[in-house]
N, C-alpha and C positions, 0 to 999 in steps of 0.2 A: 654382442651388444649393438642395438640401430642406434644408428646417428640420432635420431631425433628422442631416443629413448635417454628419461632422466639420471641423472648422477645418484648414484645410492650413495650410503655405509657402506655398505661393502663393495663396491666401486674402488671407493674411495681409499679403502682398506688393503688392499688388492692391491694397487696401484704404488700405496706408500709403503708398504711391504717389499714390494718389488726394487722401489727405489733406495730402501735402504740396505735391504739383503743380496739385490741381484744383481742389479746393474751397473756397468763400472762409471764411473764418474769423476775424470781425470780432477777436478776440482774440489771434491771431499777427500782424495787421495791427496793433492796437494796440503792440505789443512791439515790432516793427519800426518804427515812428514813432518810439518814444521812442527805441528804439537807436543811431538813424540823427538825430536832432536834436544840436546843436551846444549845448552844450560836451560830451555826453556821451560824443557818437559816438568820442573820444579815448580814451574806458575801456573802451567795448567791442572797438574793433581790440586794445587793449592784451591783452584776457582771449582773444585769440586767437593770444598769442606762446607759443612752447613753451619759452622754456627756463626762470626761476625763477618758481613764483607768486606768485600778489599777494594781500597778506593784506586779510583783509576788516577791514573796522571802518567799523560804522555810523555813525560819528560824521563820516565822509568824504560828504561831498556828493554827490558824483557817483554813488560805489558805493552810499550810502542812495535814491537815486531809482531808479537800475537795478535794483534790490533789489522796491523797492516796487512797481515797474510790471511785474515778470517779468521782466525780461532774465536779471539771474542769482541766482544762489543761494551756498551756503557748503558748504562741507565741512571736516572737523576732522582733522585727523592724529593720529595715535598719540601726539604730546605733547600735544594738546588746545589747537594752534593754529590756525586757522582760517581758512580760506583760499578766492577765490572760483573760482567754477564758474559755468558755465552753468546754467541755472536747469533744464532738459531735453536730450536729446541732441534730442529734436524741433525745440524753440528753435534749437537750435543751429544744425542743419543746415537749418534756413529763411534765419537769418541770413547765414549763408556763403554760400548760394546768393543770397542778394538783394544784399550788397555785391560777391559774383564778378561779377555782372551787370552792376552799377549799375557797377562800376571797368571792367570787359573787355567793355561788353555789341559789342562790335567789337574783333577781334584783325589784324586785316589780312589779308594774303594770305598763309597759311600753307606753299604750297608752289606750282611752276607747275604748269598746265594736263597738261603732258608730261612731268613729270620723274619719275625714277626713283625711286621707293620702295621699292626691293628691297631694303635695308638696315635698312628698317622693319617692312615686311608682310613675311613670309617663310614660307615653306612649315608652318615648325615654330608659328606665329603670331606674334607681334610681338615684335621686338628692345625690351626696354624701356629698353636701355644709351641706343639711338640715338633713341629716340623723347625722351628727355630731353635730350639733346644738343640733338637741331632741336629743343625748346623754347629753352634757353638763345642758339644761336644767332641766333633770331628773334628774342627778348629786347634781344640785344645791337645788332643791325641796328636794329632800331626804337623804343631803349630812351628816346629823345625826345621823339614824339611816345607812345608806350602807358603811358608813365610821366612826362610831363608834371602833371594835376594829380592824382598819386599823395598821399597825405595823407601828413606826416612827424609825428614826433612834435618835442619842444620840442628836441632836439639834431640836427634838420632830418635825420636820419636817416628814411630811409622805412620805413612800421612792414612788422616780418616777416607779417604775416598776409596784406600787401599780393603779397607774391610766390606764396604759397599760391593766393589767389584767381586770379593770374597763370597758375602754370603748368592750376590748375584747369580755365578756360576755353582757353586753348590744347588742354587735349585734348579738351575735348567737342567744339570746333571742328574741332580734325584728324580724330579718330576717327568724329566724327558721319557723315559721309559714308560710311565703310565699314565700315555697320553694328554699331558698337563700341558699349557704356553707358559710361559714367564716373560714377561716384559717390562721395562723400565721408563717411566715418564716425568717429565722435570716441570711441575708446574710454575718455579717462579724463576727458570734461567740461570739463575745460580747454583748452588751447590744443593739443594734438596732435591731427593729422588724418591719416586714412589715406584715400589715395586709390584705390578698389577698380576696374577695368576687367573687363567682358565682353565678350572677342570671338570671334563662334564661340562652342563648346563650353566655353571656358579661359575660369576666374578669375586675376588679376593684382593 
């Protein structure tokens, strides 16, 4: 690339890629140690649930450490209450891939040798009805051992981010093999995740 020559997409693409898959970064390394240490790692799965947020206040142990080490940040609503976030969408999406790992870095045997996948892979590109099904199916078959030491939270409920991470690696697992990407992107900071798919030509 010349110096003078402009910043693309795919530049740009390239670049953040690299930074989040390649390149060591004693400072995301930090943020992930502290996130993933015990007792905390109970508040970061937590800031990864989607349905109420969690209000911040410094005064709270756990969220003032995660606070001060990076993991996350605050945001304020329109009444001027305040509520936590992830400190970066960059953060974020380091952490989600390092506990989808650390939880699923083995999903089993996702489908046999010879079997039919015509109801998946299909002419027009992929059934995403069915491709979620054979998630939950596989889920259910093997929900003993791949959720065995799944982390619960204090009402022994297994935390929701834990399934995220679940179906997450399920498809880079199925899809990896026929050329497919799977990627994860957090449009409001908090706990919602959109899971983006390229196969072929088609975004999903």
């Amino acid at each position: 690339m010349k110096k003078d020559s402009p910043v693309t997409m795919k530049n740009f693409e390239k670049v953040y890629a690299a930074a989040a898959d390649l390149l060591p970064n004693n400072n995301v390394m930090n943020v992930i140690s502290k996130a993933e240490q015990e007792p905390y790692r109970e508040s970061v799965l937590e800031v990864f649930r989607t349905g109420e947020k969690i209000p911040f206040r410094y005064d709270d142990r756990h969220l003032s450490f995660l606070y001060m080490n990076g993991v996350i940040g605050y945001e304020e609503d329109d009444d001027g209450q305040f509520y936590v976030r992830f400190s970066s969408p960059f953060v974020q999406k380091r952490l989600f891939n390092y506990f989808a790992r650390e939880m699923f870095g083995y999903t089993g045997k996702l489908y046999e040798p010879f079997e039919d996948l015509s109801d998946t892979f299909t002419e027009k590109g992929l059934n995403i009805r069915n491709l979620i099904r054979r998630h939950e199916a596989h889920l259910r078959k093997n929900r003993e051992w791949l959720l065995k030491d799944a982390p619960v939270r204090k009402d022994m409920r297994i935390f929701e981010a834990v399934y995220h991470f679940s179906l997450y690696r399920h498809l880079c697992d199925f899809l990896g093999q026929k050329r497919a990407q799977v990627w994860p992107e957090f449009p409001t900071g908090n706990g919602k995740v959109d899971l983006f798919i390229r196969y072929g030509r088609r975004f999903m």
